[in-house]
C-alpha positions as a Markdown table, in Angstrom:
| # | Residue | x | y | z |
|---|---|---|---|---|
| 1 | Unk | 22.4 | 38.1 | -12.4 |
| 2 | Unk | 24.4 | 39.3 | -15.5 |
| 3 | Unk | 28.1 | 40.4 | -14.5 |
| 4 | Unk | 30.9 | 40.7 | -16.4 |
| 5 | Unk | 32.6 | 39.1 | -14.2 |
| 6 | Unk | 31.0 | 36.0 | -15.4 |
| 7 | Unk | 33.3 | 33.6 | -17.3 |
| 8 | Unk | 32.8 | 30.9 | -19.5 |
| 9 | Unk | 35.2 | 28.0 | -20.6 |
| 10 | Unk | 34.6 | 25.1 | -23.0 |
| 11 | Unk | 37.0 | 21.9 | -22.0 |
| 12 | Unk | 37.6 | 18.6 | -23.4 |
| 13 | Unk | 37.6 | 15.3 | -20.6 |
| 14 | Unk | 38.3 | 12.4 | -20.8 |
| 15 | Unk | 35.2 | 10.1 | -21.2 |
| 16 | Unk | 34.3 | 8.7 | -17.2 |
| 17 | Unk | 31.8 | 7.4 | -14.9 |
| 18 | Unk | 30.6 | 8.0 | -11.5 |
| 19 | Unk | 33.3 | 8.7 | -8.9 |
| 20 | Unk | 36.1 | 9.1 | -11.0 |
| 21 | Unk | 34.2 | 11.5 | -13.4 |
| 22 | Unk | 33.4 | 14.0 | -10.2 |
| 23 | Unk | 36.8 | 14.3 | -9.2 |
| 24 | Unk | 38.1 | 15.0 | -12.7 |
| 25 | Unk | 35.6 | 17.8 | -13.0 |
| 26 | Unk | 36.4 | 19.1 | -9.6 |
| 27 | Unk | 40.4 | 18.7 | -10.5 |
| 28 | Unk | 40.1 | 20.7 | -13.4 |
| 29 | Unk | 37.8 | 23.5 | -12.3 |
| 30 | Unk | 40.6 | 24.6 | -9.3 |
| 31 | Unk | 42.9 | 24.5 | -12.1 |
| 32 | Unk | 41.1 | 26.9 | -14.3 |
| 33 | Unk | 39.8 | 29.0 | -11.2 |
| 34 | Unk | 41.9 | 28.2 | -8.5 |
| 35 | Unk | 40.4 | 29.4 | -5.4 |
| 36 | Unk | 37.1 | 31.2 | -7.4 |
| 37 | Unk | 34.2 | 30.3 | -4.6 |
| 38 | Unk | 31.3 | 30.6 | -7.8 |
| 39 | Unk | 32.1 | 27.6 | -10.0 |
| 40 | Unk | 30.0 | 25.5 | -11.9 |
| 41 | Unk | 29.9 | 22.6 | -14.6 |
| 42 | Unk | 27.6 | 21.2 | -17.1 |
| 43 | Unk | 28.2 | 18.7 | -19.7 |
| 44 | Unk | 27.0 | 19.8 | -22.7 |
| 45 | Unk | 27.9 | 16.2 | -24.6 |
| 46 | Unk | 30.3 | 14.0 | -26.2 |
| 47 | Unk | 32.8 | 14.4 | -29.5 |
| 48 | Unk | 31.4 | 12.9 | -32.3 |
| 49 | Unk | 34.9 | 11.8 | -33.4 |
| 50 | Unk | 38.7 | 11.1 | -32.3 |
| 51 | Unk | 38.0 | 9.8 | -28.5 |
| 52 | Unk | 34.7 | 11.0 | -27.8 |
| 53 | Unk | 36.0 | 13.2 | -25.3 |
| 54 | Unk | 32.8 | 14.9 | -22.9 |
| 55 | Unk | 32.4 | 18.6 | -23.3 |
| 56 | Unk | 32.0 | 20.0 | -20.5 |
| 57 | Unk | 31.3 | 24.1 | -20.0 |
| 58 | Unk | 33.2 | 25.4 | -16.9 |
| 59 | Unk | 31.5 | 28.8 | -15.2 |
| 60 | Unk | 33.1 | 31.3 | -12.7 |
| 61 | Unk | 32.5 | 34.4 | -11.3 |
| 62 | Unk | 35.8 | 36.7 | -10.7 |
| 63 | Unk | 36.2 | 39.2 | -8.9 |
| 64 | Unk | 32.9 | 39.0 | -7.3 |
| 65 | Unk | 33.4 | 42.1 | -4.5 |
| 66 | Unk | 30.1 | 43.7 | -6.9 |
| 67 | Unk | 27.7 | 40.6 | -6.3 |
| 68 | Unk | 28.9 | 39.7 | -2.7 |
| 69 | Unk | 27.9 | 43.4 | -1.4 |
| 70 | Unk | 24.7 | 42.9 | -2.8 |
| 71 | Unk | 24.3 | 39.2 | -1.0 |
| 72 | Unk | 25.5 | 41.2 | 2.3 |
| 73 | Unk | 22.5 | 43.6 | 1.8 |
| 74 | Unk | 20.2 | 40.9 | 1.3 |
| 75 | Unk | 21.2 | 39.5 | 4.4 |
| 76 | Unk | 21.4 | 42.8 | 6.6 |
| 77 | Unk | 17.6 | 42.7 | 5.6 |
| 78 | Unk | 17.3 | 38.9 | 6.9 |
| 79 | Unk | 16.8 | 38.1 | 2.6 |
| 80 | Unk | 17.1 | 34.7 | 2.4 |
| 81 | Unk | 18.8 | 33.9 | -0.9 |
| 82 | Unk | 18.2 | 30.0 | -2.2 |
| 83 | Unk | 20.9 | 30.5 | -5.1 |
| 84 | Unk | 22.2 | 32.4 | -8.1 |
| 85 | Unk | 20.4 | 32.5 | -11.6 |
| 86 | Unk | 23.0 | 33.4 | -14.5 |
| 87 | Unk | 20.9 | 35.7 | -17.2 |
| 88 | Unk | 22.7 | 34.4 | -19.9 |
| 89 | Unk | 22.3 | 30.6 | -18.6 |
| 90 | Unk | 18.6 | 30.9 | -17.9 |
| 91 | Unk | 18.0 | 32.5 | -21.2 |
| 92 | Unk | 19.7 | 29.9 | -23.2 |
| 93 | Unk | 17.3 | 27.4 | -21.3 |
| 94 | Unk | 14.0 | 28.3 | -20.8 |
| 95 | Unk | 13.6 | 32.0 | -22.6 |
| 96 | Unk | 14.8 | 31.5 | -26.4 |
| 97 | Unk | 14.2 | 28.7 | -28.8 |
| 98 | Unk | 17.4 | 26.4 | -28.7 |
| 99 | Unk | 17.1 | 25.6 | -32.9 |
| 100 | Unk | 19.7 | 28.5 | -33.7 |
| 101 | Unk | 23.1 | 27.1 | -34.2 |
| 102 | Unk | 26.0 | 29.7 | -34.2 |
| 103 | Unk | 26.6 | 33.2 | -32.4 |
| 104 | Unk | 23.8 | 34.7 | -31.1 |
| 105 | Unk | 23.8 | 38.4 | -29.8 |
| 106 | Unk | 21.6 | 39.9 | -27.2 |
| 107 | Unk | 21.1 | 43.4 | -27.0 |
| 108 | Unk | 19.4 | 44.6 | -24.2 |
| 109 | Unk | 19.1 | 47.4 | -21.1 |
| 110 | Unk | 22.1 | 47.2 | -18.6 |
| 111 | Unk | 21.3 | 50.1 | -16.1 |
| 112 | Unk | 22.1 | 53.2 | -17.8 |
| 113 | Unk | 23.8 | 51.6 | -20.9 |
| 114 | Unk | 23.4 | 48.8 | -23.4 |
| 115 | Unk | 24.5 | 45.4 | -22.9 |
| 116 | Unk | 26.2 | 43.0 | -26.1 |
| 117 | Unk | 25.9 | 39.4 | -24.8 |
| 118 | Unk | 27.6 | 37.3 | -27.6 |
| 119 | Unk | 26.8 | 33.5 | -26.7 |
| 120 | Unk | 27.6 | 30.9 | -28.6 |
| 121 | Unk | 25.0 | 28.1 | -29.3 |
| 122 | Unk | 26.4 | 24.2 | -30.4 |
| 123 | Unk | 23.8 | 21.2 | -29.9 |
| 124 | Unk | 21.1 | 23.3 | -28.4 |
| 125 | Unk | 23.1 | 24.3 | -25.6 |
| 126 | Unk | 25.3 | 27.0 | -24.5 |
| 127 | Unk | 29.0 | 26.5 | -24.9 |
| 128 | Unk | 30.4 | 30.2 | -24.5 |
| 129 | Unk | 29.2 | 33.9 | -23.4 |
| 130 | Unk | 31.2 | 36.9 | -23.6 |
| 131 | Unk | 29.5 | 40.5 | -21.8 |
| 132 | Unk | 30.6 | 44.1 | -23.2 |
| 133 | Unk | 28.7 | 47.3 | -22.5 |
| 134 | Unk | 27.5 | 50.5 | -24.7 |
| 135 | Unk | 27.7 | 53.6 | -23.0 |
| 136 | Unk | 26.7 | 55.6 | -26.2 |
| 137 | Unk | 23.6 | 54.6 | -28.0 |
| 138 | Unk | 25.2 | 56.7 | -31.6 |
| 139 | Unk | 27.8 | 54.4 | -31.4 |
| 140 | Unk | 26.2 | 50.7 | -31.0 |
| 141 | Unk | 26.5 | 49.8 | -34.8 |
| 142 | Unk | 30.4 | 50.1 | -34.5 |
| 143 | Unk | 30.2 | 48.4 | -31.3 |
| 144 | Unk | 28.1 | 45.7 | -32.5 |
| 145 | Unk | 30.4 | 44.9 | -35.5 |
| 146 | Unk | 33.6 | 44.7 | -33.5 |
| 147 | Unk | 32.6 | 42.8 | -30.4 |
| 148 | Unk | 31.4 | 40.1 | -32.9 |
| 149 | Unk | 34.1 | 40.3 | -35.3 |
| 150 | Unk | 36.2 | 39.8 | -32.6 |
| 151 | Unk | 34.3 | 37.0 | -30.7 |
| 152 | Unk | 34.2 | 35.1 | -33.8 |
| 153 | Unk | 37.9 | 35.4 | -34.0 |
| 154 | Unk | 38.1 | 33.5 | -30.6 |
| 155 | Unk | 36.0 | 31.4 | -31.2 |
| 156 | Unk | 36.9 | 30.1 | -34.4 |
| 157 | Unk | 40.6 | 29.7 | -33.2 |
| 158 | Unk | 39.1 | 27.9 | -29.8 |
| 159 | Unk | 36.4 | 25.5 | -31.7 |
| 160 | Unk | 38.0 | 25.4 | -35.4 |
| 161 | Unk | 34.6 | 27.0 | -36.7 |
| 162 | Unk | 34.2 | 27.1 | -40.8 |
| 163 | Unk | 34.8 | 30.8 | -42.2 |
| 164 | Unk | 31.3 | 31.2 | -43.3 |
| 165 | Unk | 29.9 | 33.5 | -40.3 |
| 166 | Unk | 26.5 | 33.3 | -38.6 |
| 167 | Unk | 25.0 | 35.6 | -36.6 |
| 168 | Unk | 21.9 | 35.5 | -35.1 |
| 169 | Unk | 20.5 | 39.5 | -33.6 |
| 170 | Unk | 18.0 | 39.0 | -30.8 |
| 171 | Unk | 16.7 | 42.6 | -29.4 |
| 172 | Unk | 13.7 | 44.5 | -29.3 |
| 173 | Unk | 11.8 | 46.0 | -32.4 |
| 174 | Unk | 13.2 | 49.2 | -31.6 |
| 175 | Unk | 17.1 | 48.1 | -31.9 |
| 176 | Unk | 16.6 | 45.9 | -34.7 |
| 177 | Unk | 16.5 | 48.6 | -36.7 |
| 178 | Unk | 19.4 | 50.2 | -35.5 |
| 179 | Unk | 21.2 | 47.2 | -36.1 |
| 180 | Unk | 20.2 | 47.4 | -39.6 |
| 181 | Unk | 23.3 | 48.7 | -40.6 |
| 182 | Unk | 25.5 | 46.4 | -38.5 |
| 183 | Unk | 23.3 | 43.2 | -40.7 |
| 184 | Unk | 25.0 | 44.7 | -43.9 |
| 185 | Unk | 28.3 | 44.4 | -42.8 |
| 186 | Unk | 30.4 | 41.6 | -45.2 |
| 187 | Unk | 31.2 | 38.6 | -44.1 |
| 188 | Unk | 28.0 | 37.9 | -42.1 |
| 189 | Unk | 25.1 | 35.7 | -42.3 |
| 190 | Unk | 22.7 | 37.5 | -39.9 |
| 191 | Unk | 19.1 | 36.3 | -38.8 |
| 192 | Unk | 17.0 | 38.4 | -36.9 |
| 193 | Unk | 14.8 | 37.6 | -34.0 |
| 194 | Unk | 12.6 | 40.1 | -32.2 |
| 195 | Unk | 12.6 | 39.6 | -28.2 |
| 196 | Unk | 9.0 | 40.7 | -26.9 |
| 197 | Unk | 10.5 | 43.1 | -24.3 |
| 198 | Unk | 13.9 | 45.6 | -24.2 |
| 199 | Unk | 14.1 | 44.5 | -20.4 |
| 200 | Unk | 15.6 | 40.7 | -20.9 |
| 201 | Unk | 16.3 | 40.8 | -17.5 |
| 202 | Unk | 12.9 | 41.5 | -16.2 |
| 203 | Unk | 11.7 | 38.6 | -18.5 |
| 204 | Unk | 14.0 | 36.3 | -17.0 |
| 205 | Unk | 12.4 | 37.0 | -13.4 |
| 206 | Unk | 9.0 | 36.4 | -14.7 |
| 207 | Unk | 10.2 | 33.5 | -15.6 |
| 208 | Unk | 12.0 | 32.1 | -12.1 |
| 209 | Unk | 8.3 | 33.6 | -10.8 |
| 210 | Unk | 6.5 | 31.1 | -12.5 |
| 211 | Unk | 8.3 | 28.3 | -11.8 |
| 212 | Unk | 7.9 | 25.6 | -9.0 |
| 213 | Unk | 11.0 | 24.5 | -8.5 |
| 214 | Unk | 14.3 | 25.5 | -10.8 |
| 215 | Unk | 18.0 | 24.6 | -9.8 |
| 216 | Unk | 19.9 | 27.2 | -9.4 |
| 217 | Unk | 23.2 | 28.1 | -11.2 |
| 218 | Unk | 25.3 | 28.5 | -8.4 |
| 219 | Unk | 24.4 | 27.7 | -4.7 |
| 220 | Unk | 24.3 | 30.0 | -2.2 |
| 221 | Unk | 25.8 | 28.7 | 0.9 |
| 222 | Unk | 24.8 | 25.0 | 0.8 |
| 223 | Unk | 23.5 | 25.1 | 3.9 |
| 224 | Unk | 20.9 | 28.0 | 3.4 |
| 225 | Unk | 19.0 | 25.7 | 0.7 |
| 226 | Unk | 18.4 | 22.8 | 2.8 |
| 227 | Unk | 15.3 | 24.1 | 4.5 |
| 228 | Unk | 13.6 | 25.4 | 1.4 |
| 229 | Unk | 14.6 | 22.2 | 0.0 |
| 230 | Unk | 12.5 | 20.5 | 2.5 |
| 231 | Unk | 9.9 | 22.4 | 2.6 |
| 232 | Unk | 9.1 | 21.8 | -0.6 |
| 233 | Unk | 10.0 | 18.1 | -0.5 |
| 234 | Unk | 7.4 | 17.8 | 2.3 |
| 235 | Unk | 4.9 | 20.2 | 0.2 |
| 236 | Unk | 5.7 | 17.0 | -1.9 |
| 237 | Unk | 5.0 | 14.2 | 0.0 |
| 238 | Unk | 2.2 | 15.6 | 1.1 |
| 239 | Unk | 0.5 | 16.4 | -1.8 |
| 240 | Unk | 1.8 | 12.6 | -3.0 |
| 241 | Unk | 0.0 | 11.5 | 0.3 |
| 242 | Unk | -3.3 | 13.2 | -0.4 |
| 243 | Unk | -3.9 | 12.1 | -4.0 |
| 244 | Unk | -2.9 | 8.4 | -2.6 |
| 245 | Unk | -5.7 | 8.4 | 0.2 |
| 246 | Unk | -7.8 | 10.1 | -2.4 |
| 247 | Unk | -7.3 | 7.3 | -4.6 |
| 248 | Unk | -8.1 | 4.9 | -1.3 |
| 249 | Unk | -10.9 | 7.0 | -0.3 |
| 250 | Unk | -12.8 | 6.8 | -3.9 |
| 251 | Unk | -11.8 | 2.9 | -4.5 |
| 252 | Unk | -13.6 | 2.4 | -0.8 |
| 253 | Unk | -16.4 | 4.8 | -2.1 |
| 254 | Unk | -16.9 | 2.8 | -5.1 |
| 255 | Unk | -17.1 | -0.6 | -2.9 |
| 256 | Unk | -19.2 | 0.8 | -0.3 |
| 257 | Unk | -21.8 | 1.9 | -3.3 |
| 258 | Unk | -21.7 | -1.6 | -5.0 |
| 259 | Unk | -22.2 | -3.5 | -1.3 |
| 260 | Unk | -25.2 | -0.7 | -0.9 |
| 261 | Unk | -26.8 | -2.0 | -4.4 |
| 262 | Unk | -26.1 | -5.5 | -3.1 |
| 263 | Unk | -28.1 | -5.3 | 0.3 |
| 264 | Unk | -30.4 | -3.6 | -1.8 |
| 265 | Unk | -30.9 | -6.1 | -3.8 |
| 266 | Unk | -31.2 | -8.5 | -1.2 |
| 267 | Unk | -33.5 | -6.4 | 0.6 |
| 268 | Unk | -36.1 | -6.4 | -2.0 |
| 269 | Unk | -35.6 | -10.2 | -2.9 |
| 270 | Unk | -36.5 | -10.7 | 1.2 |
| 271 | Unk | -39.5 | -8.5 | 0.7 |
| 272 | Unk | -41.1 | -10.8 | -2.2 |
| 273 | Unk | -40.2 | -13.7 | -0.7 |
| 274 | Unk | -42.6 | -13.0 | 2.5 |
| 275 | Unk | -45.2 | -11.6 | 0.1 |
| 276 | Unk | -45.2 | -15.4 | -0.9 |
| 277 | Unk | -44.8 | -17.2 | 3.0 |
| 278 | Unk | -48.0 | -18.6 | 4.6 |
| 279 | Unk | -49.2 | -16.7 | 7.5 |
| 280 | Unk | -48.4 | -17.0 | 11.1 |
| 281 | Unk | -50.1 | -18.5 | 13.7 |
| 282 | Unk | -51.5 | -15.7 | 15.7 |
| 283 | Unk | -49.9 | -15.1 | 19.4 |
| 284 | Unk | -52.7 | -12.4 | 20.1 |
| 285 | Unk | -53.2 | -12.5 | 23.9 |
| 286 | Unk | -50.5 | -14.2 | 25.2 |
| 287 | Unk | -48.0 | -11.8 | 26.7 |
| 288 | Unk | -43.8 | -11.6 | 26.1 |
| 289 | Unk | -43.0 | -13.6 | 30.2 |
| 290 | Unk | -45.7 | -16.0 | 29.1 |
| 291 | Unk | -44.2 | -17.2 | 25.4 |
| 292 | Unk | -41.0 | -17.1 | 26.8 |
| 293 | Unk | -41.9 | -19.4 | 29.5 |
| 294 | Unk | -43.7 | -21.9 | 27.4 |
| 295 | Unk | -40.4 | -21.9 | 24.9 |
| 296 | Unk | -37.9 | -22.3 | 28.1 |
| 297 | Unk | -40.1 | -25.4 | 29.4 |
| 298 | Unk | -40.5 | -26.9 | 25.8 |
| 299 | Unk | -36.6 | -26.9 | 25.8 |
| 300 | Unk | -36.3 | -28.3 | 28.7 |
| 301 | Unk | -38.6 | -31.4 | 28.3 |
| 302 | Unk | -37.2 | -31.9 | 24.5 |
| 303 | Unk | -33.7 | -32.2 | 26.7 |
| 304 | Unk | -35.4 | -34.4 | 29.1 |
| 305 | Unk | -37.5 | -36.5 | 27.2 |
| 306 | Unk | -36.6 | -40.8 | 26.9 |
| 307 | Unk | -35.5 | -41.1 | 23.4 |
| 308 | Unk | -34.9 | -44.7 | 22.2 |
| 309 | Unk | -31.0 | -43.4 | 21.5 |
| 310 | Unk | -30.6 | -42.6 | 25.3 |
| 311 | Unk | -31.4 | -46.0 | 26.4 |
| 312 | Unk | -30.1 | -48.2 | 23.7 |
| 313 | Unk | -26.5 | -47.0 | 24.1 |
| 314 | Unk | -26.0 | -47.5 | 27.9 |
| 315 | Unk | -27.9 | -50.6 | 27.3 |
| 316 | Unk | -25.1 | -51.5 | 24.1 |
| 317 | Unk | -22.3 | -50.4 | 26.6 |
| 318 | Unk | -23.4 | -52.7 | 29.2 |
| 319 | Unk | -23.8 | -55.5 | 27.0 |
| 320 | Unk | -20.4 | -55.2 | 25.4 |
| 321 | Unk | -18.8 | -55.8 | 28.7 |
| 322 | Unk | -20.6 | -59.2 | 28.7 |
| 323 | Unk | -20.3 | -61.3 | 25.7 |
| 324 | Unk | -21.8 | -64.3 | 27.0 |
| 325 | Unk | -25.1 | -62.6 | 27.2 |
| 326 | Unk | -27.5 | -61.9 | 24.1 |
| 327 | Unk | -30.4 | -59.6 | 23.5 |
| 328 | Unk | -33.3 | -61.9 | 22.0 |
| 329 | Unk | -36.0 | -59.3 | 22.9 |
| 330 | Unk | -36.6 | -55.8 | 23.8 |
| 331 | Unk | -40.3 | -54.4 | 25.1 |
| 332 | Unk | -41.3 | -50.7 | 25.8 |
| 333 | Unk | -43.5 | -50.4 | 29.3 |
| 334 | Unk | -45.4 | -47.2 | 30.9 |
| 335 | Unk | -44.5 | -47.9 | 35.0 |
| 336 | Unk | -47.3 | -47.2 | 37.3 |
| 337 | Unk | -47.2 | -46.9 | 40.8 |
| 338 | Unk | -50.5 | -48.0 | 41.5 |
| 339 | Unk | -54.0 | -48.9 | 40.1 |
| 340 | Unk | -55.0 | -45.2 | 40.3 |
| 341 | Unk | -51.9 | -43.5 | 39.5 |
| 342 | Unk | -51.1 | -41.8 | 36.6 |
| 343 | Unk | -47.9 | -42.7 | 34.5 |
| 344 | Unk | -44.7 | -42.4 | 36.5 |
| 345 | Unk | -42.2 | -43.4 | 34.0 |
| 346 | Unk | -41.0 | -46.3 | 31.8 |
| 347 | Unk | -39.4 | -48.9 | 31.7 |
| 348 | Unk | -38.0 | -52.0 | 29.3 |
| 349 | Unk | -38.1 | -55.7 | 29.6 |
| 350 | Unk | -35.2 | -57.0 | 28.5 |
| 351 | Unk | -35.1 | -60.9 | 27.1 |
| 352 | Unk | -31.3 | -62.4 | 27.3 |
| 353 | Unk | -30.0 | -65.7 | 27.1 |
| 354 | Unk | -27.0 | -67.2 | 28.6 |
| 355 | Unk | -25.3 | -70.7 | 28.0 |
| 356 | Unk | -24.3 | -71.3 | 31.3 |
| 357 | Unk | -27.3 | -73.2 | 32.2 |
| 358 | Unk | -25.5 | -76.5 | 32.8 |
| 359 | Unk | -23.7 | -74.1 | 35.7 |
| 360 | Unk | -25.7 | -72.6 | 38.1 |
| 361 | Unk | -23.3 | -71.4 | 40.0 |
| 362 | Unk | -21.5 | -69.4 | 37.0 |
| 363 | Unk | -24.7 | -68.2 | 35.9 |
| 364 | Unk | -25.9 | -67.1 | 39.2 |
| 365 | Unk | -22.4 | -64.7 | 39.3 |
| 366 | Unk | -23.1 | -63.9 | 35.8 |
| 367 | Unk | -26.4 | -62.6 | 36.2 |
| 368 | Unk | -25.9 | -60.9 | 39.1 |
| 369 | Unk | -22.6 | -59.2 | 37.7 |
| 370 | Unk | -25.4 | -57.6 | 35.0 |
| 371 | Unk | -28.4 | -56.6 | 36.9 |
| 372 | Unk | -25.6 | -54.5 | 39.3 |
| 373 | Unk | -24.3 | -52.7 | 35.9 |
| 374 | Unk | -27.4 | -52.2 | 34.5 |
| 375 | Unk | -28.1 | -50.4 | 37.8 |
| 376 | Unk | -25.1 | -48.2 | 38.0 |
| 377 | Unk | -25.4 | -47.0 | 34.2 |
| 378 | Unk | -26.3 | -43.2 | 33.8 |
| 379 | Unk | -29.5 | -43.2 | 32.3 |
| 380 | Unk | -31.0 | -46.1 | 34.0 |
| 381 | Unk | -32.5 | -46.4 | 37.3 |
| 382 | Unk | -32.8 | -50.1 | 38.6 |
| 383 | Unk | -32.8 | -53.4 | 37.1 |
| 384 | Unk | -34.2 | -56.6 | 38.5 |
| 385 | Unk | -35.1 | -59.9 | 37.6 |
| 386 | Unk | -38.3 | -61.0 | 36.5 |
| 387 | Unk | -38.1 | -64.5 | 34.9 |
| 388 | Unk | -35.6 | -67.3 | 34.4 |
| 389 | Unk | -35.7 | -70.3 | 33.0 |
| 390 | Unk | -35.1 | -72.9 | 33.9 |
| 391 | Unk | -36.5 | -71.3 | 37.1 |
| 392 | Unk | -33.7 | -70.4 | 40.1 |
| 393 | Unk | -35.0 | -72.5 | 43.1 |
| 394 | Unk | -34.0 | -71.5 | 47.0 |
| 395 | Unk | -30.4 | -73.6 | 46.0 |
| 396 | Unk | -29.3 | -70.8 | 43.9 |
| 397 | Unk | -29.3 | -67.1 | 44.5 |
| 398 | Unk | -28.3 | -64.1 | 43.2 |
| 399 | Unk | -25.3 | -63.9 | 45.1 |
| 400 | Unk | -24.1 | -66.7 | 43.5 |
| 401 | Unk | -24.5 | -69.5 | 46.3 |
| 402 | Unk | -25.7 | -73.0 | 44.8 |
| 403 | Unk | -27.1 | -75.6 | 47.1 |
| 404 | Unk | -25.3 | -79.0 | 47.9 |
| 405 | Unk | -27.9 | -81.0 | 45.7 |
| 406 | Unk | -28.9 | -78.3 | 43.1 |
| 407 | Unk | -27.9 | -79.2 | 39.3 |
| 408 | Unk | -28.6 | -77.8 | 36.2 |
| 409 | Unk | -29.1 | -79.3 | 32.9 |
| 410 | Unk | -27.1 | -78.4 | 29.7 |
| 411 | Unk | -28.7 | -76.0 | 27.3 |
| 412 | Unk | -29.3 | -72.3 | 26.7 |
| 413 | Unk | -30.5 | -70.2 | 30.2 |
| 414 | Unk | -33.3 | -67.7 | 29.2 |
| 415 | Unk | -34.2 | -64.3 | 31.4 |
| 416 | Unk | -36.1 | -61.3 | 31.6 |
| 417 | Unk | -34.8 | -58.7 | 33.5 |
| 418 | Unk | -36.6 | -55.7 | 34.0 |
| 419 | Unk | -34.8 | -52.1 | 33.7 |
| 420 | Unk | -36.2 | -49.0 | 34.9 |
| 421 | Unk | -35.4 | -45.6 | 33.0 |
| 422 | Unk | -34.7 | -42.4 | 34.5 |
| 423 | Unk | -37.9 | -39.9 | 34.5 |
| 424 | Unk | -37.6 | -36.5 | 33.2 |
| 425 | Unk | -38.1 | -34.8 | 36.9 |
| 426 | Unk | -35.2 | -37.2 | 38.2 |
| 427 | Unk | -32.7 | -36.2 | 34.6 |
| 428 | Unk | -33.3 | -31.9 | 35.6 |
């Protein structure tokens, strides 16, 4: 938009922060414009001297009956407006180079007459603009050197500027050389710069066009933005989201590659490894059912088979319940059942010695206390004895009974005791 309406002021605040910064800019902005709906501020800096005050640039729109009919157009035709673009503002910002220091005036197309946009430039930013309009083309050179003339007047009153005036004439090739006349006037330091089109508005548009995302100037009904806001905010995220997982997605890529060249690797190292391997018994005619029997029964009789580890420790635990016994010998026997039969089992002849033999009667209990826990001990099937000496005679049994003139002498008891192993048909 470029209204006339349009008004600029340059104040001086107090140096803030935060909180207290906001509501002094929102304090002094009803003060300047009371009730005006189209307010805006920017701060353009601090003083360089005195108390560093902030400069802030305070912009209203009077008398806005012009631009709200338009909005009220827009809307008849369900237009949805996301906010309001000042000309001046925008071109300040984005459309003309911000090294000029000083007045700059634009001269442009306004409808059917010329438009005189004085704005003054401090810091690289835009601290005033001032609109006037040029019904007759014959008479822009007088224009031209009034409106500024009287601008600078303002403005050197408002801002203490030094007396030496600078102009700077932006326009198209065309009106430059109208304003040939208006360079010579005295007083003024004028610079020229040649815009690339007469239509500075239409410029301006191509420029909103092109961009993304610009703020707007003044907000149009803060609630109309919010869904355009978020629309692009998601756009955002989004597009955020897909360069993340694309970032996953190529760091998964890149491992998935380097474990392929790994197995790879491996592969071919497995390869020249059974290049190098012996051969393999063949298994030609023997089917699948019949290997798979032969490996379940080889299983089973490795389970089954009478390893000297499954009879020496029942044979320790036993012995550790009796401490007066000791081990002196231990033989390995195949048991037969007859003259003719084959191998049935095996079994071990045990050799111990006990010092009881001065008591028959205690040894007797002793012995019979073993052979009964050498029979009950997984692993082992029956115990019995086979030898003692001295020799038991009727007088002493097993039970423990002694004879009313049986003795023994003193010394060291010796027996062999026979113990019977379980088979591996009796262990499945």
């Amino acid at each position: 938009m470029d209204l006339i309406e349009e008004e600029f002021r340059l104040e001086h605040l107090p140096h803030v922060g935060g909180r207290d910064h906001q509501a002094l800019v929102r304090r002094r902005a009803r003060q300047l414009f009371q009730d005006v709906v189209w307010v805006r501020a920017e701060k353009l800096g601090r003083e360089s001297s005195g108390r560093r005050d902030d400069q802030m640039l305070f912009t209203a729109i009077r008398g806005s009956q012009v631009l709200e009919g338009w909005l009220a157009c827009l809307a008849d035709w369900r237009v949805q407006v996301l906010g309001l673009w000042s000309l001046p503002q925008l071109v300040e910002d984005a459309l003309l180079p911000k090294r000029f220091e000083g007045l700059r005036l634009l001269v442009y197309t306004h409808a059917e007459a010329l438009a005189l946009r004085h704005d003054f430039i401090r810091g690289g930013r835009l601290a005033f603009s001032r609109l006037t309009l040029v019904s007759r083309r014959e008479a822009l050179v007088e224009e031209v050197v009034e409106e500024s003339d009287r601008t600078w007047r303002y403005l050197s009153r408002l801002l203490h500027l030094p007396e030496e005036k600078k102009i700077q004439f932006a326009a198209a090739p065309a009106l430059l050389e109208e304003l040939a006349a208006a360079a010579e006037a005295p007083g003024w330091q004028v610079e020229e710069y040649p815009l690339a089109a007469n239509d500075l508005p239409g410029a301006a548009a191509c420029l909103l066009g092109r961009k993304l995302w610009r703020r707007p100037h003044y907000r149009y009904r803060q609630g109309t933005a919010l869904f355009p806001a978020g629309v692009y905010g998601v756009s955002l995220l989004a597009l955020v989201g897909a360069g993340l997982y694309a970032g996953y997605a190529w760091d998964r890529l890149q491992t998935l590659a380097q474990e392929a060249a790994r197995l790879a690797r491996q592969q071919a190292a497995l390869r020249r490894s059974l290049e190098h391997m012996p051969p393999v018994p063949s298994v030609d005619g023997f089917t699948p059912r019949q290997i798979e029997d032969f490996l379940t029964r080889y299983d089973r009789l490795q389970q089954a088979r009478i390893t000297p580890d499954r009879v020496l420790e029942p044979l320790a635990h036993v012995l550790d319940r009796f401490p007066r016994w000791t081990l002196t010998d231990l033989v390995w026997e195949t048991e037969k059942q007859g003259e003719e039969e084959e191998e049935d089992g095996m079994r071990v002849i045990l050799t111990l010695t006990h010092p009881s033999a001065a008591d028959p009667r205690r040894l007797a209990i002793d012995l019979n206390h073993l052979i009964q826990a050498l029979a009950s001990q997984p692993g082992l099937a029956a115990a019995r004895l086979l030898e003692s000496d001295p020799p038991l005679t009727e007088g002493v049994s097993l039970s423990g009974e002694i004879g009313a003139g049986q003795k023994g002498d003193a010394g060291m008891a010796t027996f062999k005791i026979q113990v019977s192993l379980v088979s591996a048909d009796e262990g499945e």
